[in-house]
C-alpha positions in Angstrom: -25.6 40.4 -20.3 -22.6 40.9 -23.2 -19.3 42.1 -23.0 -18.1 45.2 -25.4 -16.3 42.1 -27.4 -18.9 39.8 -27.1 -17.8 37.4 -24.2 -20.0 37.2 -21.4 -19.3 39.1 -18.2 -17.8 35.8 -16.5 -15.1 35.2 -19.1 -13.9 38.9 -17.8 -14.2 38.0 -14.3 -10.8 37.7 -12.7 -11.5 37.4 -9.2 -12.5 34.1 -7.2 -16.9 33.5 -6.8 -17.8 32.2 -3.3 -20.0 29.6 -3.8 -21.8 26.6 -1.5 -20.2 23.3 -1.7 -22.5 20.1 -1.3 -22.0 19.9 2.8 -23.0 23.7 3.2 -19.6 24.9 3.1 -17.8 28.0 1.2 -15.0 27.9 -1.0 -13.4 29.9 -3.5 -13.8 29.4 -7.3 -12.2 30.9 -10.1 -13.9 31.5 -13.7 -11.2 28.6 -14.5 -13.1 26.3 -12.1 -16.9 27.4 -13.1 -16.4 26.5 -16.4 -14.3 23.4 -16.6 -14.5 20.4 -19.3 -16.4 17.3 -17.1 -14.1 15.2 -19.4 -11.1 16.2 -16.3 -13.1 15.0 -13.6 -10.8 11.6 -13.6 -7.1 12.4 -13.2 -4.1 9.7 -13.3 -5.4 6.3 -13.2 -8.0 6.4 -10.4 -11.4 4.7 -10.2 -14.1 6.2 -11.8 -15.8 9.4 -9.9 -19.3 9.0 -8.7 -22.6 10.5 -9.9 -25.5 8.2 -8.5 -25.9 5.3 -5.8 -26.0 3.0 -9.0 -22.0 3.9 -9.9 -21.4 2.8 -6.7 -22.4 -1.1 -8.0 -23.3 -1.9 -4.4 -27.5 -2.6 -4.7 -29.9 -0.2 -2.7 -30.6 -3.0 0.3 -26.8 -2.6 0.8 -26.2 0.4 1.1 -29.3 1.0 3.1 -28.4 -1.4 5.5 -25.2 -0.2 5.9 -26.2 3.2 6.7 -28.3 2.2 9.0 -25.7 0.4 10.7 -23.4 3.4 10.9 -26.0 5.7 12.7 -26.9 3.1 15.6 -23.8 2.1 16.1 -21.8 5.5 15.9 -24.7 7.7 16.8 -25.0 10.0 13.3 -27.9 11.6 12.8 -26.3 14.1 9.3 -25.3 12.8 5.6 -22.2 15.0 6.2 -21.2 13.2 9.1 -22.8 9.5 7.9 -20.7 10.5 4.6 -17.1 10.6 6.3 -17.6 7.4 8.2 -18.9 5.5 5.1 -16.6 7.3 2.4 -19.6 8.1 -0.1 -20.7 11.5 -1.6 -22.7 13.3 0.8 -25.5 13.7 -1.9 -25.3 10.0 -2.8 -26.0 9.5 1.4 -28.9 12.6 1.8 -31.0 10.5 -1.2 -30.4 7.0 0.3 -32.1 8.7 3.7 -34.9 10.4 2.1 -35.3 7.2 0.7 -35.4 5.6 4.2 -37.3 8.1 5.5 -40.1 7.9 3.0 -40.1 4.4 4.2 -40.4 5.1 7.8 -37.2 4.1 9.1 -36.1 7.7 9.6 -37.7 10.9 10.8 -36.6 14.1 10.1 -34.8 16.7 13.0 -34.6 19.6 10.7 -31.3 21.6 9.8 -28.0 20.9 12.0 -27.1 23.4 14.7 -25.0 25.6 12.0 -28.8 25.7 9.8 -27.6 24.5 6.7 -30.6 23.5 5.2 -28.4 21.0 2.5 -27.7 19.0 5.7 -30.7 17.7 7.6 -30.6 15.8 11.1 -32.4 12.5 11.1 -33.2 9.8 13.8 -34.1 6.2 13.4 -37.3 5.3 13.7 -38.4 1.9 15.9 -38.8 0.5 12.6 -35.2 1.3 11.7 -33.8 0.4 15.0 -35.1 -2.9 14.3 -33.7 -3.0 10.6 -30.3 -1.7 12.2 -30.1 -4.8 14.7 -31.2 -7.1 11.6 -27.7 -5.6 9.4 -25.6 -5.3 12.4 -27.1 -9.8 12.8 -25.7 -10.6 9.4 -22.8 -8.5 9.6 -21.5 -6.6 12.4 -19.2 -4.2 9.6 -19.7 -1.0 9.7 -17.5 1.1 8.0 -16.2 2.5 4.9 -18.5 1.1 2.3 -17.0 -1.7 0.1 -16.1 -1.9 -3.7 -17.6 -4.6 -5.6 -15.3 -7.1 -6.7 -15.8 -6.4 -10.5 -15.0 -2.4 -9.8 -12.0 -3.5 -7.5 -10.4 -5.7 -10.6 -11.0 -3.3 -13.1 -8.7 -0.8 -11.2 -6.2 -3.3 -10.9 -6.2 -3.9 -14.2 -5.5 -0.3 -14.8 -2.9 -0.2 -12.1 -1.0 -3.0 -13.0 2.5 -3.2 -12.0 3.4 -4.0 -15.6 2.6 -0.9 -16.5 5.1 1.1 -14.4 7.7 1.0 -16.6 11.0 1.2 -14.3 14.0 2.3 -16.3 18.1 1.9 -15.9 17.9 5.4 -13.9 15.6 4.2 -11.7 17.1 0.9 -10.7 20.1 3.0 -10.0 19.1 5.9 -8.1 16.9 3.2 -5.8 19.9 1.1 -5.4 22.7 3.8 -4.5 22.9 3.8 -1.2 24.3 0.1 -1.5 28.1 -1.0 -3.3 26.3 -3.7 -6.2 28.4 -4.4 -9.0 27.3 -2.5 -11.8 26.8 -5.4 -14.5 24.0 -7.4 -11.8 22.6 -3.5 -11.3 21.8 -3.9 -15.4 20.2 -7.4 -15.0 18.2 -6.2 -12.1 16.0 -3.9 -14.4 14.1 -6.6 -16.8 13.4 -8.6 -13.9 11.5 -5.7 -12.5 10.0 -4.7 -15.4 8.7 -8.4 -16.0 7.1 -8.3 -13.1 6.8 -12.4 -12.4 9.1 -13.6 -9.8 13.1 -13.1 -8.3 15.0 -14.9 -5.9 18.3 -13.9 -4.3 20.0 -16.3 -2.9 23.4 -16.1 -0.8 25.1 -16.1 2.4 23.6 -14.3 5.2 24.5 -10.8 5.6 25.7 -9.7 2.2 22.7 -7.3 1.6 19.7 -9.6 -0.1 16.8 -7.9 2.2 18.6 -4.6 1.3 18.6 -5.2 -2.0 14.9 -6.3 -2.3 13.2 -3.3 -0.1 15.5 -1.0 -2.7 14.0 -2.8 -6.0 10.4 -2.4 -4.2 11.7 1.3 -4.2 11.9 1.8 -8.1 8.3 2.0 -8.8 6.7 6.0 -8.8 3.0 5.5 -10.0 1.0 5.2 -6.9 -2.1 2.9 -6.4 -5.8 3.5 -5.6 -6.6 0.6 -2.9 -10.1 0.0 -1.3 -10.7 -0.4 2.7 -12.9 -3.4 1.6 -14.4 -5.4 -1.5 -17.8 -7.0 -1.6 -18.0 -10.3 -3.1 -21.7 -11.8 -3.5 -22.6 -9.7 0.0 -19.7 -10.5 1.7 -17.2 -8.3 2.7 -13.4 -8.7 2.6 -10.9 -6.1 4.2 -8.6 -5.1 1.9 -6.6 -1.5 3.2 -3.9 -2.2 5.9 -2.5 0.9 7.5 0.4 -1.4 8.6 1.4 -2.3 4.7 -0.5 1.0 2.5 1.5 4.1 2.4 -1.4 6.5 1.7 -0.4 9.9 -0.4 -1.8 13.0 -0.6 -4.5 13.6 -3.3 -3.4 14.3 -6.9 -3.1 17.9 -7.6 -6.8 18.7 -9.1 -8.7 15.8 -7.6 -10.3 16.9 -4.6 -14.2 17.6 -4.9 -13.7 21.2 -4.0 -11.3 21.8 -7.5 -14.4 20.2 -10.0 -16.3 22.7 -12.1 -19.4 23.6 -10.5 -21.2 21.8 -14.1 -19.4 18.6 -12.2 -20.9 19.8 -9.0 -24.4 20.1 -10.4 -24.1 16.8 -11.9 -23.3 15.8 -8.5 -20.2 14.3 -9.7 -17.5 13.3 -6.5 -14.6 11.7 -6.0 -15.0 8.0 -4.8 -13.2 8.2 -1.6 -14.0 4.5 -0.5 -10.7 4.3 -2.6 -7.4 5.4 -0.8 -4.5 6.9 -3.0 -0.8 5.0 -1.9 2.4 4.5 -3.0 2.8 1.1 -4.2 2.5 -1.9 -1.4 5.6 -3.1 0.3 5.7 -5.9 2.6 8.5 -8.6 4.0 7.5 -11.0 5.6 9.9 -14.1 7.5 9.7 -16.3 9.7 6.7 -15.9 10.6 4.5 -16.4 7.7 2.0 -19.5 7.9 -0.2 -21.2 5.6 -2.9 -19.7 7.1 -1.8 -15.9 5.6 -2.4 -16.8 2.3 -6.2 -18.1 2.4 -9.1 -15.6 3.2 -9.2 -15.1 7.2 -12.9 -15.5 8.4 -14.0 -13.6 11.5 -17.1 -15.7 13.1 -18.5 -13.0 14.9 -18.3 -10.0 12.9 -19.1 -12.0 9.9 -16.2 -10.6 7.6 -13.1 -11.3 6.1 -9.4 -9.9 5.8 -7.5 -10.5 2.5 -4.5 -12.9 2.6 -1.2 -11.0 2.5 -0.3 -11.6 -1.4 -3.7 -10.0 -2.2 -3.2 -7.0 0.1 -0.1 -6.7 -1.8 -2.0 -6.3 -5.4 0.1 -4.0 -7.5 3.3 -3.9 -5.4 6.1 -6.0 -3.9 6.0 -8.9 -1.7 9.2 -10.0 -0.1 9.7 -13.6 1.6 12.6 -13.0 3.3 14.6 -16.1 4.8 12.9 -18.3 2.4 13.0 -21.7 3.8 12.9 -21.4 7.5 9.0 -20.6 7.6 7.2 -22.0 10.1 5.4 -22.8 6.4 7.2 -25.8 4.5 8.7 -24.2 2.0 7.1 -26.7 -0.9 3.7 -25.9 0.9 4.2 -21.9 0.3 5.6 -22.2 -3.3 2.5 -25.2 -4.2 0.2 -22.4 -2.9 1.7 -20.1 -5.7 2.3 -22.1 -8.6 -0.7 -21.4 -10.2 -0.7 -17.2 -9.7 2.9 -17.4 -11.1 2.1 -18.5 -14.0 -1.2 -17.6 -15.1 -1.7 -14.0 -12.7 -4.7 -15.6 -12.0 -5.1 -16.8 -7.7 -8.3 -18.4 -6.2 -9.7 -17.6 -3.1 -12.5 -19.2 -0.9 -14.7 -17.2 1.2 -16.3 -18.9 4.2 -19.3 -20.4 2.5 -17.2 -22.4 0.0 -18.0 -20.5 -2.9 -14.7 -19.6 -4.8 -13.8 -16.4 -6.7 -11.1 -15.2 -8.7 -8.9 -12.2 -9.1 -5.6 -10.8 -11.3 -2.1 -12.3 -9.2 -0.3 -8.5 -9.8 2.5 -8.1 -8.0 6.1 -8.3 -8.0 7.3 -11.4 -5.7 11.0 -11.3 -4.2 11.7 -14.7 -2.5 15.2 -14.1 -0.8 17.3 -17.3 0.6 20.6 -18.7 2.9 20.3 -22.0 1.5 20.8 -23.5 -1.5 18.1 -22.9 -3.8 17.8 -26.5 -4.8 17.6 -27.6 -1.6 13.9 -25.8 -1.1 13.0 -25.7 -4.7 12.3 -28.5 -7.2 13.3 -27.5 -11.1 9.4 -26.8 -11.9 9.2 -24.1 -9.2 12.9 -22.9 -10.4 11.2 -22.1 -13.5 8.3 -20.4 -12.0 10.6 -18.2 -10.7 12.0 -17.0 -13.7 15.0 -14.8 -12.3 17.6 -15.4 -9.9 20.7 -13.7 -8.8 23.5 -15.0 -6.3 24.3 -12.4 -4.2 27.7 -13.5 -3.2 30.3 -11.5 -0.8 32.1 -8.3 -1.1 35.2 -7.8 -3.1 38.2 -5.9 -1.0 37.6 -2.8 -3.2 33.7 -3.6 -2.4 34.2 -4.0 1.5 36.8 -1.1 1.7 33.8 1.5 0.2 31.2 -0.3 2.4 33.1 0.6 5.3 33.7 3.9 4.1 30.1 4.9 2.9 29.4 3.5 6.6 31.8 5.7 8.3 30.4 8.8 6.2 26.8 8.2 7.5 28.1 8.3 11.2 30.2 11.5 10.8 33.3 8.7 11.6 36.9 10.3 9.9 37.9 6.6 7.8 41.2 5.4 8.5 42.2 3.1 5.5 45.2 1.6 8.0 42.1 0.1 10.6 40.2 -1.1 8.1 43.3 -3.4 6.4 44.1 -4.1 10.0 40.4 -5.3 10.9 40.3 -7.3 7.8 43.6 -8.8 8.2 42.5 -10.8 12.0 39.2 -11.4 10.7 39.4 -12.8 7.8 43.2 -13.9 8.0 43.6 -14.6 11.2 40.0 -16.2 12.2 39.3 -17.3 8.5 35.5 -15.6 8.5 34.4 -15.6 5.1 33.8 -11.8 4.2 30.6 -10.4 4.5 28.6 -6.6 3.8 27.0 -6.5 6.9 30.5 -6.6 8.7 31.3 -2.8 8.4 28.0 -1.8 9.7 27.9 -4.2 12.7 31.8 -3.3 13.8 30.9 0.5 13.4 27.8 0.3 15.4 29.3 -1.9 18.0 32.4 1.1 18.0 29.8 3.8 18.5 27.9 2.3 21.1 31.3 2.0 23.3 32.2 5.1 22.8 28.8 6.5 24.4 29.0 4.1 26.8 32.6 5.8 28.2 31.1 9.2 26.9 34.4 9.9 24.6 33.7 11.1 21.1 33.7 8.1 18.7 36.9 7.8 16.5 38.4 4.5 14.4 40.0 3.8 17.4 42.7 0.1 16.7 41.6 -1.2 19.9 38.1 -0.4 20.0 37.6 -1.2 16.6 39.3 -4.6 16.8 37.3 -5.4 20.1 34.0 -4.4 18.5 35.1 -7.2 15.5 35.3 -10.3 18.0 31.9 -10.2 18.6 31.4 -11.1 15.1 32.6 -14.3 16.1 33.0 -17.0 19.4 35.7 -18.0 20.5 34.5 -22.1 21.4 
């Protein structure tokens, strides 16, 4: 059927079709939408979208096994419902069970309660009850289905911190909320950008961990990260709710905006990926040797990534370098090699060794002397550093102000030289950035405590400062 111009009827058509998605439900499609190029399926840098169980690059005794896994142990009966636990397009899950089903490991219940005939009902067989207990005997995981190692590099190739550009502006407007000289703000840019290794080094309290959770702030493209990898049938768990920031979808990604050409070609987002800002994490005190190596689990038969791997394509930050429960020369040995080539080993359980890309951005932040934890070998592995030394008195004077503004304080210049005189006259502290945060905290907390509104009281602001110091 022709238009009077000769476009079809559909290029007229304004209003929204309501058409079946691949689950049973309805949704909305504009003309726009019917007729879109397939060559927009893939938006940003994201992983590749899935058409067939063999994009997936996990083999079909896998995935089977998996599946069946899923519906003992969680009770699923419908690809819809098998397809949200296991994050794989629903029509890449109905084939795998017709599969099984044709094998007799399934049996067939019919259309769910809501009769969607797209979404059939199965129940394991005893056959696949027994195949279930064999999967669950090798491997008790049972959830999100992994990426294959080879997929899982790819991306990060195509991710690569290196190739988030971060510019002058972006230093800047990550770093305002702190007083930094502006000449060490301009060196802080190529050391981003190079994406290798920075240490800051200084006295305690004069802003280093601020500093490094800012720089790990300059970076906008986001990250696709998997919940696990699969490396020669063994799985490693790589998402960490506790360290990935997930976002929202890209505007045009989701299943329900492809054309419905992508639709028929069965086409779908991988969603074993998850979309997140770039990975932050600091970590102190408490890091051990034992973070950094492959952590086994005996029973389930699985691994967690170390930390620096978790961290692929974002920031690392080991703050108070030097008084791990880690040697210091044991933690920087154990990352020689990544520094320098971007290339890290790791060992699964079995013995058998694999590598993948170092990419990351490493921020080692010290109190001690940088020589005294570091020999001139690892100095150069480390190719940046910056001494982040105390605040000048125009410095300390806007700390204290900027400090004051945040708690809705009125700023009295006349305290502030008083403070500083019997501090750092009077006592002889050396001068530090934390100071004007720590005495107006202590100030506010007195003033609830008496229930009086807080104001830059002489006496109260002079008694909060002693407990910067002892007296014996």
């Amino acid at each position: 059927m022709e238009a009077d111009d000769g476009g079809s009827v559909l290029d007229k058509q304004t209003e929204a079709l309501t058409l079946p998605t691949d689950s049973g439900d309805l949704i909305a499609v504009s003309p726009a939408q019917l007729f879109a190029s397939p060559g927009t399926w893939t938006s940003e840098f994201g992983p590749p979208r899935l058409s067939d169980a063999g994009d997936t690059g996990l083999n079909e005794l896998f995935i089977r096994a998996l599946l069946l896994k899923v519906m003992y142990g969680h009770g699923l009966q419908s690809a819809s419902d098998i397809s949200k636990v296991v994050k794989l397009p629903v029509t890449i899950v109905r084939d795998a069970l017709e599969a099984m089903r044709m094998k007799a490991l399934l049996e067939s219940l019919g259309a769910d309660a809501k009769g969607r005939q797209l979404d059939l009902r199965y129940n394991l067989t005893n056959a696949g009850k027994e195949g279930a207990q064999q999967a669950l005997r090798q491997s008790l995981y049972s959830g999100p289905a992994p990426v294959p190692v080879a997929q899982w590099q790819a991306q990060v190739k195509r991710q690569s911190i290196l190739n988030d550009r971060v510019d002058q502006s972006a230093i800047n407007e990550s770093l305002k909320g702190l007083v930094i000289p502006r000449d060490m703000m301009a060196r802080f840019g190529p050391a981003v950008n190079a994406g290798r290794g920075i240490l800051l080094y200084g006295a305690p309290g004069d802003g280093k961990t601020s500093i490094a959770q800012a720089i790990a702030r300059s970076f906008r493209q986001p990250v696709w990260v998997p919940y696990a990898i699969e490396v020669d049938g063994e799985i490693i768990k790589l998402f960490d709710p506790a360290i990935h920031q997930e976002l929202p979808p890209a505007p045009g990604s989701s299943d329900n905006a492809l054309s419905i050409y992508a639709r028929s070609a069965r086409v779908a987002n991988d969603r074993r990926w998850v979309r997140c800002s770039r990975p932050v994490m600091i970590v102190g005190g408490e890091l051990t040797m034992e973070m950094l190596e492959l952590r086994y689990d005996p029973i389930g038969n699985m691994s967690e990534a170390p930390i620096h791997t978790k961290v692929t394509g974002g920031v690392l930050v080991i703050d108070d370098f030097g008084r791990q429960i880690a040697k210091p020369e044991q933690v920087l040995n154990r990352w020689v090699l990544p520094l320098e080539s971007r290339i890290d080993y790791l060992t699964l359980h079995n013995g058998k060794k694999f590598a993948v890309t170092f990419d990351g951005l490493m921020i080692f932040s010290t109190n001690l002397t940088p020589r005294a934890i570091m020999d001139s070998a690892m100095m150069r592995r480390i190719p940046y550093n910056f001494h982040i030394g105390p605040p000048t008195y125009d410095e300390y004077v806007k700390i204290f102000k900027n400090v004051c503004r945040d708690h809705g304080l009125e700023f009295d210049l006349d305290v502030v030289r008083m403070v500083m005189s019997h501090l750092y006259e009077d006592e002889n502290l050396p001068m530090a950035r934390f100071h004007p945060r720590f005495i107006v905290d202590h100030l506010l907390a007195h003033c609830s405590y008496e229930g009086r509104a807080a104001t830059m009281d002489p006496k109260l602001v002079l008694d909060a400062a002693e407990h910067l110091y002892t007296k014996h």
